[in-house]
DSSP file (Angstrom, degrees, kcal/mol; ACC not computed):
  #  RESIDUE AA STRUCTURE BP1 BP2  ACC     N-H-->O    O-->H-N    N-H-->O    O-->H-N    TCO  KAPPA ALPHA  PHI   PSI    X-CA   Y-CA   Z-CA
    1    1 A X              0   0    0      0, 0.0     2,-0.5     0, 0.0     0, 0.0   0.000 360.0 360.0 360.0 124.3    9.0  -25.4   33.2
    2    2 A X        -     0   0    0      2,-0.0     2,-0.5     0, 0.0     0, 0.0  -0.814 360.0-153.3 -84.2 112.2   11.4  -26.2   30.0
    3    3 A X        -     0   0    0     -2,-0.5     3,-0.2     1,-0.2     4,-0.0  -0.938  13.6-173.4-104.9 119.0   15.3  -26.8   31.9
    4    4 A X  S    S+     0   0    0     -2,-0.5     2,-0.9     1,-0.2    -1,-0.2   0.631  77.4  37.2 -93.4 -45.2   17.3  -25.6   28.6
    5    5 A X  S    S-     0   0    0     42,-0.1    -1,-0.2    41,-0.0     0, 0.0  -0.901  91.0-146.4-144.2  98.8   20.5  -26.7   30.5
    6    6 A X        -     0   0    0     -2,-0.9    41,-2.3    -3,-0.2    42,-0.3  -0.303  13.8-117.2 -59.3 157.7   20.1  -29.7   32.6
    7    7 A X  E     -A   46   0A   0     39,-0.2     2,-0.5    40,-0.1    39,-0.2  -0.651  29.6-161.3 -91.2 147.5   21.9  -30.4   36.0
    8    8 A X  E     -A   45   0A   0     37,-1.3    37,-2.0    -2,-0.3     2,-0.2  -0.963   9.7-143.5-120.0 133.8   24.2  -33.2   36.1
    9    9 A X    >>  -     0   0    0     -2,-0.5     4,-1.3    35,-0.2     3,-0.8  -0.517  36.2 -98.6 -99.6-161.7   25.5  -34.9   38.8
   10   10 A X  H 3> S+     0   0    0     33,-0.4     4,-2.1     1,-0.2     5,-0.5   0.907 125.2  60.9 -66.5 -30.5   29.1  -36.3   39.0
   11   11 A X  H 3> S+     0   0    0      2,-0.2     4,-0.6     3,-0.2    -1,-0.2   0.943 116.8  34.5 -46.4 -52.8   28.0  -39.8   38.1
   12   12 A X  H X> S+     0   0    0     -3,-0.8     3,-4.7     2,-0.2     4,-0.9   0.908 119.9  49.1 -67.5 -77.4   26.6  -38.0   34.4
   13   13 A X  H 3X S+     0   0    0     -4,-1.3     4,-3.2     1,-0.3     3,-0.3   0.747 110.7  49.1 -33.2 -55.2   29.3  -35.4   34.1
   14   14 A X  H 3X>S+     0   0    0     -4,-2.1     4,-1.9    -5,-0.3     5,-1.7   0.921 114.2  46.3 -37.1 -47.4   31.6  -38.1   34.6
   15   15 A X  H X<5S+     0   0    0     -3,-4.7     3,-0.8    -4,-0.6    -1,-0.2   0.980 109.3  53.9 -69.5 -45.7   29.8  -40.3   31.8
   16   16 A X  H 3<5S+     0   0    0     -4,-0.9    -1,-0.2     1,-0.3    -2,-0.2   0.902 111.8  45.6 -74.7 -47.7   29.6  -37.5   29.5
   17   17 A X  H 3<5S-     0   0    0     -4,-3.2    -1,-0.3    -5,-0.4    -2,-0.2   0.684 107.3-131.0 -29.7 -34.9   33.4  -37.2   30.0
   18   18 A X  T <<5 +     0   0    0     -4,-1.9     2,-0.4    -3,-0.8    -3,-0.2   0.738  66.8 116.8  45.7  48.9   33.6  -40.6   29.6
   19   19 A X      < -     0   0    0     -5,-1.7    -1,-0.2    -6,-0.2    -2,-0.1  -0.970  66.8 -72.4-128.1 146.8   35.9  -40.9   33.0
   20   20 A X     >  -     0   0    0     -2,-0.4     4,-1.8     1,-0.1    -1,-0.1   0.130  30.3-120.2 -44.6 167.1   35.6  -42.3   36.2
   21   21 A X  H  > S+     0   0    0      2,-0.2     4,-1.5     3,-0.2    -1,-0.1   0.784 122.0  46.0 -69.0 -40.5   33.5  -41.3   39.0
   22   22 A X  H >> S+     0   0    0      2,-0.2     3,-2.5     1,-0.2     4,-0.7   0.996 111.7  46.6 -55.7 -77.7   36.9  -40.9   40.7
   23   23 A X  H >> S+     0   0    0      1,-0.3     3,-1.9     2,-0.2     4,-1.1   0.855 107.1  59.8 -35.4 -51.8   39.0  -38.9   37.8
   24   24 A X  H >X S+     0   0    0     -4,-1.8     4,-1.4     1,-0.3     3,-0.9   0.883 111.2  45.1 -66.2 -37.5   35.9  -36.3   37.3
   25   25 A X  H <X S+     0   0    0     -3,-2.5     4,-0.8    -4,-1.5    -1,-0.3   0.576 108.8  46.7 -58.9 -21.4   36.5  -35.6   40.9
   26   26 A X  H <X S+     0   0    0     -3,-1.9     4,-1.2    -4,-0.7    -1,-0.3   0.684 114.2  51.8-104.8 -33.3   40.2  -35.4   40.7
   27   27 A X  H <X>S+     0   0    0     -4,-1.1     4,-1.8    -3,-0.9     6,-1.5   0.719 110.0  55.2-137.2 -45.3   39.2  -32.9   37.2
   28   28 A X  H ><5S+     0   0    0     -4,-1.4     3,-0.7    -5,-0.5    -1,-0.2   0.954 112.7  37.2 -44.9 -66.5   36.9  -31.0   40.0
   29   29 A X  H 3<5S+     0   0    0     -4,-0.8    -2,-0.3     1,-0.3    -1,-0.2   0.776 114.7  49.3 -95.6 -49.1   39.9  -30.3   42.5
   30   30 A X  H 3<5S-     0   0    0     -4,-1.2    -1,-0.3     1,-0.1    -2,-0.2   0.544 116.3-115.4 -85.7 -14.3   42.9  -29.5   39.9
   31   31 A X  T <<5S+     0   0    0     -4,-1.8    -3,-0.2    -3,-0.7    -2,-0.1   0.523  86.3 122.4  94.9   5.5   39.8  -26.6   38.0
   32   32 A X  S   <S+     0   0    0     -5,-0.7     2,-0.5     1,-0.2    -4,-0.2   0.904  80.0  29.8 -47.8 -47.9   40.0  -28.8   34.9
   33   33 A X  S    S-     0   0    0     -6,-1.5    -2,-0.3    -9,-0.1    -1,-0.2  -0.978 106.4 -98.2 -96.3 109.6   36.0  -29.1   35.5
   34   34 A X        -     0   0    0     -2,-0.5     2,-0.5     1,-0.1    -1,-0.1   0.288  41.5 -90.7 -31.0 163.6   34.2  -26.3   37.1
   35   35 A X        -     0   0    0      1,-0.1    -1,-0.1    -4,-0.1    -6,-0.0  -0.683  56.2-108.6 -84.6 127.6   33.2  -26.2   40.9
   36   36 A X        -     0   0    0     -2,-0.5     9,-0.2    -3,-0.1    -1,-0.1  -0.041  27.0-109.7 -32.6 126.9   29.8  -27.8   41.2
   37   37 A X  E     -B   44   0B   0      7,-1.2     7,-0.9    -3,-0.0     2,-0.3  -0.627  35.7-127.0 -55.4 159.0   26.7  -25.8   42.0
   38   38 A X  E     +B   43   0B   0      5,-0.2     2,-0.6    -2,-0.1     5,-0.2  -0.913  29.2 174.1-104.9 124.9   25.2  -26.4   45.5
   39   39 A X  E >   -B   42   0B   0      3,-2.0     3,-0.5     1,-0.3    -2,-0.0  -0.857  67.6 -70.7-124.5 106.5   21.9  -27.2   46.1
   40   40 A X  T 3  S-     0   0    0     -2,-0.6    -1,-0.3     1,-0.2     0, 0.0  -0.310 115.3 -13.9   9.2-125.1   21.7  -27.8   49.5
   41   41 A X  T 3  S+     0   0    0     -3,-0.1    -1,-0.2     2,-0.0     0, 0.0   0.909 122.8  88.6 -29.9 -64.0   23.5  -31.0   50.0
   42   42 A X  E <   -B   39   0B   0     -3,-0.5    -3,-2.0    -4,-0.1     2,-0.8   0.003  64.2-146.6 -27.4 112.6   23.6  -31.7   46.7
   43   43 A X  E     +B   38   0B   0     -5,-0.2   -33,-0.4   -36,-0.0     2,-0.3  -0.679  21.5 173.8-117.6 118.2   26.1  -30.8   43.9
   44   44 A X  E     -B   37   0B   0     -7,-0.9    -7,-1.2    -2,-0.8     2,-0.3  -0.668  17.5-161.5 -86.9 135.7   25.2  -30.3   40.5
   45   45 A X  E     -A    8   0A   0    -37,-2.0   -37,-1.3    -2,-0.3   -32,-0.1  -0.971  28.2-120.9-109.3 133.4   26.9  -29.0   36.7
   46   46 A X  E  >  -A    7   0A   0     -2,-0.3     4,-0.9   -39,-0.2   -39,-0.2  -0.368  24.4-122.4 -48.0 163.4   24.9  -27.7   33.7
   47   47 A X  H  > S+     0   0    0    -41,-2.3     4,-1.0     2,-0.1     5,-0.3   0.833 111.4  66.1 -77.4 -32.8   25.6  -29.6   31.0
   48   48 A X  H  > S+     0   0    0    -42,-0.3     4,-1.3     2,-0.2     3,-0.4   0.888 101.9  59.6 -59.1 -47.1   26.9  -26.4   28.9
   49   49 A X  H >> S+     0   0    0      1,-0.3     4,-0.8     2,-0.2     3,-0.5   0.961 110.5  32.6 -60.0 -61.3   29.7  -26.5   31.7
   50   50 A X  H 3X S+     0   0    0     -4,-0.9     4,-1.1     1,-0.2    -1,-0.3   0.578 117.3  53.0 -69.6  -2.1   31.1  -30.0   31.0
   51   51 A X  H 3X S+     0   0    0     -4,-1.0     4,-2.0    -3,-0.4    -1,-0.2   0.711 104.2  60.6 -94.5 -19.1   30.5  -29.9   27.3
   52   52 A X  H <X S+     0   0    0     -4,-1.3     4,-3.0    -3,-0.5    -2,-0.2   0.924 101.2  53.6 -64.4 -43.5   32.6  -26.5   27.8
   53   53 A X  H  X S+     0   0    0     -4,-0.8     4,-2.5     1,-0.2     5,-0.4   0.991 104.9  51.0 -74.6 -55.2   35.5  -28.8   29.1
   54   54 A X  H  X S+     0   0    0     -4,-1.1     4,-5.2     2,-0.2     5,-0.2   0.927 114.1  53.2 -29.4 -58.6   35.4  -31.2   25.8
   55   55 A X  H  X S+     0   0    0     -4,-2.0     4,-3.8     1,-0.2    -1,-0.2   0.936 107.1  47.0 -24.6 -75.8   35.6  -27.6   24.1
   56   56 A X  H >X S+     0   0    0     -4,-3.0     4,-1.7     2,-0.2     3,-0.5   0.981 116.5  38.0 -41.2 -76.9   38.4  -26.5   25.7
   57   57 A X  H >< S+     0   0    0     -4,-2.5     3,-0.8     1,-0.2     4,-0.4   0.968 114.1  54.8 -53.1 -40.4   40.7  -29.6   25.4
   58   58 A X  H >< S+     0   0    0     -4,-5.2     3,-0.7    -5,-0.4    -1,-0.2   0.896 112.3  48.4 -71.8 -34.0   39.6  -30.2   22.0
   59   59 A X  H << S+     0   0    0     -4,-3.8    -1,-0.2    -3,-0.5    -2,-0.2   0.730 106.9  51.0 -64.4 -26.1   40.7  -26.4   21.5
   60   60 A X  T << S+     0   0    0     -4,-1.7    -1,-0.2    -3,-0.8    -2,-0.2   0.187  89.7 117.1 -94.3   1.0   44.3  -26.5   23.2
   61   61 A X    <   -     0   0    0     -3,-0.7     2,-0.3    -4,-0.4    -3,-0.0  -0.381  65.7-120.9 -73.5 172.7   45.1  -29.7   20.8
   62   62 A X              0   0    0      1,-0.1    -2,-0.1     0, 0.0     0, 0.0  -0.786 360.0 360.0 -88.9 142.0   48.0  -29.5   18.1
   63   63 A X              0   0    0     -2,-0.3    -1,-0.1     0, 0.0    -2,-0.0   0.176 360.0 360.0  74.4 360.0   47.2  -29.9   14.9
């Protein structure tokens, strides 16, 4: 099986952000970041999702 769109957990997403473990949680709770998938315990993001948030800000700049 080919996974097109890896899961991340907050430790990557966070990295790929390049923000703390903390802040990507704080990003979570205010809807800056999407709400995790659940996989049992476990919470997971595509990557598509957080590369979506880069998008986004980088779209809302001035200039």
């Amino acid at each position: 099986m080919i996974i097109t769109d890896p899961l991340l957990n907050a430790r990557e997403g966070a990295a790929v952000l390049q923000i703390s473990i903390p802040t990507f949680w704080r990003r979570v709770a205010d809807g800056t970041v999407p709400k995790p998938v659940k996989i049992g315990a476990l919470s997971r993001w595509p990557r598509s999702e957080v590369l979506a948030v880069i998008e986004k800000a980088k779209a809302r700049r001035v200039g």
